[in-house]
C-alpha positions as CSV (number, residue, x, y, z in Angstrom):
1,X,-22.1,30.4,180.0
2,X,-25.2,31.5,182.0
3,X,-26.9,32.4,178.2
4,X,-30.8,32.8,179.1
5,X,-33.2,29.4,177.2
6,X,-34.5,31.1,174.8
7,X,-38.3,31.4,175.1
8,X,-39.9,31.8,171.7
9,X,-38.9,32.4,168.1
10,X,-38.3,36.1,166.5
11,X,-40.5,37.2,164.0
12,X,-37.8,36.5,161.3
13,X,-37.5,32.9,162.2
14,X,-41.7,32.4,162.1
15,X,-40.9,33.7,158.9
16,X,-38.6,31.0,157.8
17,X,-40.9,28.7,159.0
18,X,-44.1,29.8,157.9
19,X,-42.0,29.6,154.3
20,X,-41.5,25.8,155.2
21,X,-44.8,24.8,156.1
22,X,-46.3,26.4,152.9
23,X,-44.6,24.5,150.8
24,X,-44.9,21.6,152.4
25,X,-48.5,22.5,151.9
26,X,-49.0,23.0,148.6
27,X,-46.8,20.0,147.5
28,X,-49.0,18.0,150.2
29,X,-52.5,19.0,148.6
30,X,-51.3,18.6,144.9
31,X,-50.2,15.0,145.9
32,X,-53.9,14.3,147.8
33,X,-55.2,15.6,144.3
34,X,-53.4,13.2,142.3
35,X,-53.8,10.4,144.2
36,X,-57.9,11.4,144.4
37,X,-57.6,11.5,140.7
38,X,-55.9,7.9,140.5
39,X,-58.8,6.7,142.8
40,X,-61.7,8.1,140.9
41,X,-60.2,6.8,137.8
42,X,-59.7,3.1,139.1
43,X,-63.1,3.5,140.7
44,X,-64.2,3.7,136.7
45,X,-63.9,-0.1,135.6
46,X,-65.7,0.2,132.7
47,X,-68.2,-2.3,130.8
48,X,-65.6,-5.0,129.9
49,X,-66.5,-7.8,132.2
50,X,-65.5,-11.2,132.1
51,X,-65.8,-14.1,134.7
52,X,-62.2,-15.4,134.6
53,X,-59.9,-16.6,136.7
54,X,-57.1,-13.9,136.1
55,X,-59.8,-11.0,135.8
56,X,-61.2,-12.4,139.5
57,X,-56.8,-12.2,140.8
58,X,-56.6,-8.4,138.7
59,X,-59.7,-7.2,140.6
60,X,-58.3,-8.5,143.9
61,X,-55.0,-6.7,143.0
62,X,-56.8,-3.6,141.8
63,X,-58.8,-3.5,145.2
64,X,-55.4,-4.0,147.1
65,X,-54.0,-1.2,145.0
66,X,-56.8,1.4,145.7
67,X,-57.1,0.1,149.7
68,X,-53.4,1.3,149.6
69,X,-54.0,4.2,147.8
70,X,-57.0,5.3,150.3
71,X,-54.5,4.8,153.0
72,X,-52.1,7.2,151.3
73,X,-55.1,9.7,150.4
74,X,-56.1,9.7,154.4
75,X,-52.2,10.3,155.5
76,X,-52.2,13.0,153.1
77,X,-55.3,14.5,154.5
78,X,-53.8,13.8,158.1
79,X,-50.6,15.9,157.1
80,X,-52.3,18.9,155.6
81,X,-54.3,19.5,158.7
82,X,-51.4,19.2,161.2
83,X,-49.7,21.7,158.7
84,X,-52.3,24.1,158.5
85,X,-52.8,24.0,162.4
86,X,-49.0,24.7,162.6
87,X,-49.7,27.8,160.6
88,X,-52.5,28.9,163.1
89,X,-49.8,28.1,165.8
90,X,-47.7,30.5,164.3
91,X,-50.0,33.2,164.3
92,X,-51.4,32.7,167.8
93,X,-47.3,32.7,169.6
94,X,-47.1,29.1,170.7
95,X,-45.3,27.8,167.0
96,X,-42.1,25.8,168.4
97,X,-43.3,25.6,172.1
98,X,-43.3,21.8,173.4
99,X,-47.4,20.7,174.2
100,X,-45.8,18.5,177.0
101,X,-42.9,20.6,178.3
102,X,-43.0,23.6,177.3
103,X,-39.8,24.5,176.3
104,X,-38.9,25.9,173.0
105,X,-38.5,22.6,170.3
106,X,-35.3,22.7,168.8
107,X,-34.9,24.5,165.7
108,X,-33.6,21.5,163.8
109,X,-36.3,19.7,164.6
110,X,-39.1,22.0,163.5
111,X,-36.8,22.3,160.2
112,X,-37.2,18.6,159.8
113,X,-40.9,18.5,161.1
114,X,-42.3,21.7,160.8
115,X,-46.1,20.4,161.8
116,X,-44.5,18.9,165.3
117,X,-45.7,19.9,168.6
118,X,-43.8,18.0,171.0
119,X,-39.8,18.7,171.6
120,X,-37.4,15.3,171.0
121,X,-37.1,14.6,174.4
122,X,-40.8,14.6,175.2
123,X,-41.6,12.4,171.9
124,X,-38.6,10.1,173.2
125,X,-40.3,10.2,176.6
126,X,-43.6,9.0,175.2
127,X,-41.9,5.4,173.7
């Protein structure tokens, strides 16, 4: 079996991938929106304050909530620029090509991770 590595991906397969990432995209930035919405409405607290105990605990709880919900927001930002720099990849030729090896990343993988840049074995060799 002396089958020549294959190199790069055909157009067909870019394609199939390009397909992937977009929409992984577009469910990625309507889920940023909503949780931008969530925050700018929790960010509105209105005029009913009260100096209680149990409104004191609900505000440390609300500010847990949003700290958590920022965190999400900022992942979510994180993930839509690797995917839209996986889309520039893909028109510039090096889409699927290891950063660390070179070698082609296994189609599998890019199915599963369509924004990654590094092949298994180099992510594995980075732990």
């Amino acid at each position: 079996m002396s089958k020549e590595e294959k190199t790069a991906y055909s157009q067909e397969e870019l394609k199939e991938f390009e397909g992937i990432i977009l929409k992984k995209l577009q469910s990625a930035k309507e889920e940023l929106y909503a949780l931008k919405e969530s925050l700018s409405k929790k960010n509105d607290s209105g005029t009913d304050y009260t100096a209680s105990t149990s409104k004191l605990l609900e505000d440390g709880a609300d500010t847990l909530e949003r700290e958590s919900q920022n965190q999400l927001a900022a992942r979510q930002q994180k993930f839509i620029y690797n995917l839209e720099n996986a889309l520039i990849r893909i028109k510039n030729g090096t889409y699927g090509i290891c950063v660390d090896t070179g070698k082609l990343i296994a189609k599998e993988r890019l199915m599963a991770v369509p924004h990654t840049m590094h092949s298994i074995e180099a992510k594995l060799a980075k732990k």
